[in-house]
VMD Tcl script that draws the C-alpha trace (Angstrom):
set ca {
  {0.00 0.00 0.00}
  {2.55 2.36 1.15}
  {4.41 1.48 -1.84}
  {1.60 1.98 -4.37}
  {1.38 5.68 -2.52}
  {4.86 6.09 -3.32}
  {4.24 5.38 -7.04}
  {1.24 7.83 -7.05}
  {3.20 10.55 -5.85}
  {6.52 9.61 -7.78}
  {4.30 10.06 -11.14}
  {2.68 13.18 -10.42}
  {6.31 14.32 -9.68}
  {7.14 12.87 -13.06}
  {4.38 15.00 -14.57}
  {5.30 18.54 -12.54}
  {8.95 17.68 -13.65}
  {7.96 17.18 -17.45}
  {6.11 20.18 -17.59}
  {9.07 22.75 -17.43}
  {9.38 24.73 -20.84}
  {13.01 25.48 -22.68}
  {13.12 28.66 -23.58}
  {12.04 27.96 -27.13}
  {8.72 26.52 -26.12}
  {7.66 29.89 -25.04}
  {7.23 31.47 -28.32}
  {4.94 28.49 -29.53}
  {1.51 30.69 -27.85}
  {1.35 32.35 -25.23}
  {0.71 30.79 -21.32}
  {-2.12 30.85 -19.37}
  {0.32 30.32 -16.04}
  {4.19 30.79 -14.98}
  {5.03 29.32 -11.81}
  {9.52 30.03 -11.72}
  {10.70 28.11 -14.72}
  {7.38 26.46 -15.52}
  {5.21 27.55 -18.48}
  {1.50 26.10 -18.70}
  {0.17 26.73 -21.99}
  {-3.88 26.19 -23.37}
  {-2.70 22.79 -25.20}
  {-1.16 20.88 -22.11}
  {-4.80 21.06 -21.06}
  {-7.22 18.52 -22.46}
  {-10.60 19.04 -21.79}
  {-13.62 16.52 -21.56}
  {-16.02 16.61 -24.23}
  {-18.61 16.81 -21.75}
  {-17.57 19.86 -20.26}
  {-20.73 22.59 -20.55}
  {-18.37 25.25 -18.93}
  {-15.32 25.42 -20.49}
  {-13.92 28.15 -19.21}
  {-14.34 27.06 -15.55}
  {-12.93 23.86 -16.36}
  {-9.71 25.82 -17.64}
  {-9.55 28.34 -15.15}
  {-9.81 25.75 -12.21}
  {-6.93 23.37 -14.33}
  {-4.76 26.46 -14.38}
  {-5.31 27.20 -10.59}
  {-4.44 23.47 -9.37}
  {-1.61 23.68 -11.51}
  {-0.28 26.78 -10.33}
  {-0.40 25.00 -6.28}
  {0.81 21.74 -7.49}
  {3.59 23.69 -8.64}
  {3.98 26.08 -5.84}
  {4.02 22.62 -3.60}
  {6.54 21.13 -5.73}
  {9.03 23.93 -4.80}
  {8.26 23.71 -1.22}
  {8.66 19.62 -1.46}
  {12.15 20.35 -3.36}
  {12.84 22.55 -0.16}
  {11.97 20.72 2.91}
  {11.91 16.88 2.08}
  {14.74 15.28 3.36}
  {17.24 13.96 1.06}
  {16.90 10.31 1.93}
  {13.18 11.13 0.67}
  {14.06 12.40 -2.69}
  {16.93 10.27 -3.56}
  {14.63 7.38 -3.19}
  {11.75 9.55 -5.38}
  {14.59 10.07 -7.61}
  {16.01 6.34 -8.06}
  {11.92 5.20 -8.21}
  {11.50 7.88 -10.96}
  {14.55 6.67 -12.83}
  {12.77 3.52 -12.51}
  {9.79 4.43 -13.47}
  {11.09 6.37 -16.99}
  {13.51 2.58 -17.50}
  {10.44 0.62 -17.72}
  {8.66 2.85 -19.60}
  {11.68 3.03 -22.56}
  {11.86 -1.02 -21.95}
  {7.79 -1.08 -22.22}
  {8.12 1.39 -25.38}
  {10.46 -0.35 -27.09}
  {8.81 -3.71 -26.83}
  {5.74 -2.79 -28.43}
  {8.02 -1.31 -31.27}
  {9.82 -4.53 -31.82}
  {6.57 -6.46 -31.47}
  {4.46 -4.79 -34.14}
  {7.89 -4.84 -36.83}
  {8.12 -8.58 -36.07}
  {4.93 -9.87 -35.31}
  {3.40 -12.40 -38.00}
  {-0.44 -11.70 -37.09}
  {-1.50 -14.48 -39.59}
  {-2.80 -17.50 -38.60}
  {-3.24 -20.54 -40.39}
  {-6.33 -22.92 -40.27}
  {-3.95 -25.74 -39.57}
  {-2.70 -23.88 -36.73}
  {-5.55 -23.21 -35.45}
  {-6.36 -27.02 -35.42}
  {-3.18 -28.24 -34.10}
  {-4.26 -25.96 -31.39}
  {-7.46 -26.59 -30.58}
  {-6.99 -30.38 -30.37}
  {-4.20 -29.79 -27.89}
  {-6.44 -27.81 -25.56}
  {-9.72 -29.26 -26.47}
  {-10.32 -30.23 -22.46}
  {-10.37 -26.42 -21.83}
  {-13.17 -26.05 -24.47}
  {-16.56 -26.77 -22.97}
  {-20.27 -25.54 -24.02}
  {-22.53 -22.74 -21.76}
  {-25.20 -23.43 -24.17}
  {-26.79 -26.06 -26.36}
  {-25.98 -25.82 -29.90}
  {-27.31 -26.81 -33.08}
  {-27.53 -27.65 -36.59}
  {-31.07 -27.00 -37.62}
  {-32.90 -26.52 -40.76}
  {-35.88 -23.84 -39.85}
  {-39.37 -23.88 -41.96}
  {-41.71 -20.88 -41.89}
  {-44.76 -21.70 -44.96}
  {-48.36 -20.77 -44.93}
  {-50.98 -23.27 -44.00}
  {-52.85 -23.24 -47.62}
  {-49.72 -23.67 -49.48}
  {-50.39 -26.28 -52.13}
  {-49.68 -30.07 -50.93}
  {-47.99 -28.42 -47.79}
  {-48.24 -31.74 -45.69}
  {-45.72 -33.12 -48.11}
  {-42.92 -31.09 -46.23}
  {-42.79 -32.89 -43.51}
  {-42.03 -36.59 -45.60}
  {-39.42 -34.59 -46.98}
  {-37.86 -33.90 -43.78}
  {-37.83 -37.05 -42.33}
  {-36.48 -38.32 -45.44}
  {-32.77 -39.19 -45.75}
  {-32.91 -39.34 -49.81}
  {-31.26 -36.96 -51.65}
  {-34.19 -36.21 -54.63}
  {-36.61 -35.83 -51.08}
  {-33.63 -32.84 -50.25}
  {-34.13 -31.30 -53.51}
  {-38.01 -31.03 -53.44}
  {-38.18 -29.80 -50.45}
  {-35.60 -27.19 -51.46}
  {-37.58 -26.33 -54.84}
  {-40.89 -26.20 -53.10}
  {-39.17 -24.34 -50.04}
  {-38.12 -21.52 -52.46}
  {-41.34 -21.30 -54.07}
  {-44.17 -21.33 -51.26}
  {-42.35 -20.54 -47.57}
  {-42.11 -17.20 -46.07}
  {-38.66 -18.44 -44.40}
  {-36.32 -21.26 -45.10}
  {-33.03 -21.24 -43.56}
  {-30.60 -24.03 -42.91}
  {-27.90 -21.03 -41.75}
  {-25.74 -22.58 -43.93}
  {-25.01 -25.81 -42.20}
  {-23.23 -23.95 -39.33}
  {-23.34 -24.67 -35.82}
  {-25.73 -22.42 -33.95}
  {-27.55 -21.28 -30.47}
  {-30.54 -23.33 -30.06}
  {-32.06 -20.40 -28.67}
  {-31.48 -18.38 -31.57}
  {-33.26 -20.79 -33.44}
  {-35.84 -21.58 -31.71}
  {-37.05 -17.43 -31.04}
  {-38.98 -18.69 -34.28}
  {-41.03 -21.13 -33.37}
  {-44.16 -20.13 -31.77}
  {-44.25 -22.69 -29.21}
  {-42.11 -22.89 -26.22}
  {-39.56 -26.09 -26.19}
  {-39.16 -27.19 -22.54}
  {-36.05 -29.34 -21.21}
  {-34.25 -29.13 -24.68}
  {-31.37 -30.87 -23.63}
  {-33.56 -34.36 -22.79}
  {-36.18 -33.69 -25.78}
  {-33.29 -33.75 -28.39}
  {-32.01 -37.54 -27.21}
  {-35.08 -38.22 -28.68}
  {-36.69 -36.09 -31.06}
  {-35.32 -34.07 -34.32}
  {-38.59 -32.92 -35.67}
  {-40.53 -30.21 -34.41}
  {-43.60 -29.03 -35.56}
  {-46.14 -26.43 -34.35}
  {-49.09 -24.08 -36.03}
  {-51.16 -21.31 -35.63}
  {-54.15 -20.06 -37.56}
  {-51.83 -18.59 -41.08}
  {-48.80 -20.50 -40.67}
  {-46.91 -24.21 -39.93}
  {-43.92 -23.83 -38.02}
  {-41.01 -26.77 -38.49}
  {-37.30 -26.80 -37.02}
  {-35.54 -30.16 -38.24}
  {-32.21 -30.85 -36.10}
  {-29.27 -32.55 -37.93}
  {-27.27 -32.39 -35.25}
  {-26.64 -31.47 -31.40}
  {-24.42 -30.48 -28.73}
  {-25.40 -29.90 -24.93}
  {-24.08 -27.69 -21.84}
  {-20.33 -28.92 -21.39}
  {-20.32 -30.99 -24.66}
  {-16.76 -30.13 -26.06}
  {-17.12 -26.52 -28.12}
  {-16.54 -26.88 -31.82}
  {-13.48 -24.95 -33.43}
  {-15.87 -22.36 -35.33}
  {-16.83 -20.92 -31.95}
  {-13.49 -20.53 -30.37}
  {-11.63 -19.48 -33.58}
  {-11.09 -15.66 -32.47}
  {-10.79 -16.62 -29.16}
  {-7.73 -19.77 -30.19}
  {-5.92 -17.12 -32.86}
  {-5.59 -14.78 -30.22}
  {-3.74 -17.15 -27.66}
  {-1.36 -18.53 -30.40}
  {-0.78 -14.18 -31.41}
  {-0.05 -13.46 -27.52}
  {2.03 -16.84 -27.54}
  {3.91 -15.55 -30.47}
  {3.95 -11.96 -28.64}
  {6.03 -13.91 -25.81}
  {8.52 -15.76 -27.85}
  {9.64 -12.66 -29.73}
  {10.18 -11.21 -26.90}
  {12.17 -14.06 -25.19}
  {13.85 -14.86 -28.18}
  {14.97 -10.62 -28.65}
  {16.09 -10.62 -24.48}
  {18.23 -14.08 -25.56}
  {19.73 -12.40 -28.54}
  {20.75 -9.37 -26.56}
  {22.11 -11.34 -23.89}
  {24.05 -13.42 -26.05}
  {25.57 -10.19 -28.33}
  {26.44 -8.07 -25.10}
  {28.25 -11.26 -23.40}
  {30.50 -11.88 -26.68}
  {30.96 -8.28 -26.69}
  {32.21 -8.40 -22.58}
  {29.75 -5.76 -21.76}
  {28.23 -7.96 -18.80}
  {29.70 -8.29 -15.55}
  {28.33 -9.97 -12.90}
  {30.13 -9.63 -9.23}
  {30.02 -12.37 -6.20}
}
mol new
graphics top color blue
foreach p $ca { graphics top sphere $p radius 0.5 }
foreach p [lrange $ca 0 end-1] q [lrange $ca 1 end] { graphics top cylinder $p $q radius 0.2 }
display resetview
């Protein structure tokens, strides 16, 4: 805690410190503030777009600054000098990690190969597949929206419980010609839920109603209502790869993130010891 505190003040030091204008900074506008050798000028500020009262937001920036600076001299002043050589090693610190931090993000986006292969991404998946595991039940559906005095309409449901191939095609051909909606969503896995928000009537205990039924079926006065289900996954059924894709190419980019930097700290170990510019005393 005390530490943290430390680090709070040791950056707003940081900030005072970084404020203080050369001589030719001076001549870029003109200040709103002068407080010894420290210029505040209108663009250090950045102001909210929320503000309503911009010029009380300034004018109470520019008064806070002015103390924090009048404070500043008193702190240079009367804090021991234990106190400010340790502010002064911490801030040293402080500006090191941020160069280190800095540069790593540098080398990272020169040398960072964001593309990810589909191979990859398989070799991947199967060696983590345990950590994959379903919130939701998922499925692949076919969903059937068609008026109730479509011609022969009754025939759509012997097409769906067909396996044939010609009984595919029909129901395809008349599909397109007679249904308000027809949607297989392209043979992908998806939410049950999200296919079922069609169908007018309410599917209870999904997960034990699927062991042992594929066909549903429903009406209402205009329309029949059919969702055939090809296939089915339940709560913690292992997740297929489509649905942790993003979420497996980003582990193998941070992965990659890592090595580059392990394998840059390596190679600068190895150059500087060759070159005798490490020491290390017992």
């Amino acid at each position: 805690m005390i530490y943290k505190s430390i680090l709070s003040i040791i950056f707003a030091l940081f900030v005072i410190v970084s404020c203080k204008t050369n001589e030719s900074d001076r001549h870029k506008s003109k200040p709103l503030a002068m407080v010894n050798d420290y210029y505040l000028y209108k663009e250090n500020i950045y102001i909210p777009e929320n503000i309503i009262d911009t010029n009380g937001f300034v004018k109470s920036f520019v008064d806070n600054w002015v103390q924090d600076k009048l404070i500043y001299k008193e702190a240079k002043k009367n804090l021991p000098n234990t106190t400010k050589n340790e502010f002064s090693n911490l801030i040293e610190e402080y500006k090191n990690q941020l160069y280190v931090n800095a540069y790593k993000e540098l080398y990272i986006k020169q040398k960072l190969d964001t593309v990810v292969s589909n191979s990859e991404i398989e070799k991947y998946y199967n060696i983590n597949i345990g950590r994959y595991k379903l919130s939701d039940i998922i499925i692949k559906a076919i969903y059937i929206k068609i008026p109730r005095n479509a011609p022969k309409v009754y025939k759509v449901r012997n097409w769906l419980k067909s396996n044939k191939t010609i009984d595919t095609e029909k129901l395809n051909t008349y599909c397109a010609q007679y249904s308000d909606k027809f949607d297989d969503f392209q043979g992908a896995w998806i939410l049950f839920d999200d296919v079922f928000k069609f169908f007018p009537r309410k599917v209870s205990k999904p997960s034990s109603v699927l062991k042992y039924k594929s066909l549903f079926e429903t009406r209402d006065s205009t329309y029949i209502y059919y969702i055939d289900v090809d296939e089915y996954k339940l709560k913690n059924d292992t997740t297929p790869v489509v649905f942790v894709k993003n979420e497996i190419i980003d582990d193998i980019i941070k992965q990659r993130k890592k090595d580059l930097i392990k394998t840059m700290k390596l190679n600068l170990y190895e150059d500087a010891k060759n070159k005798n510019e490490i020491v290390y005393y017992n």
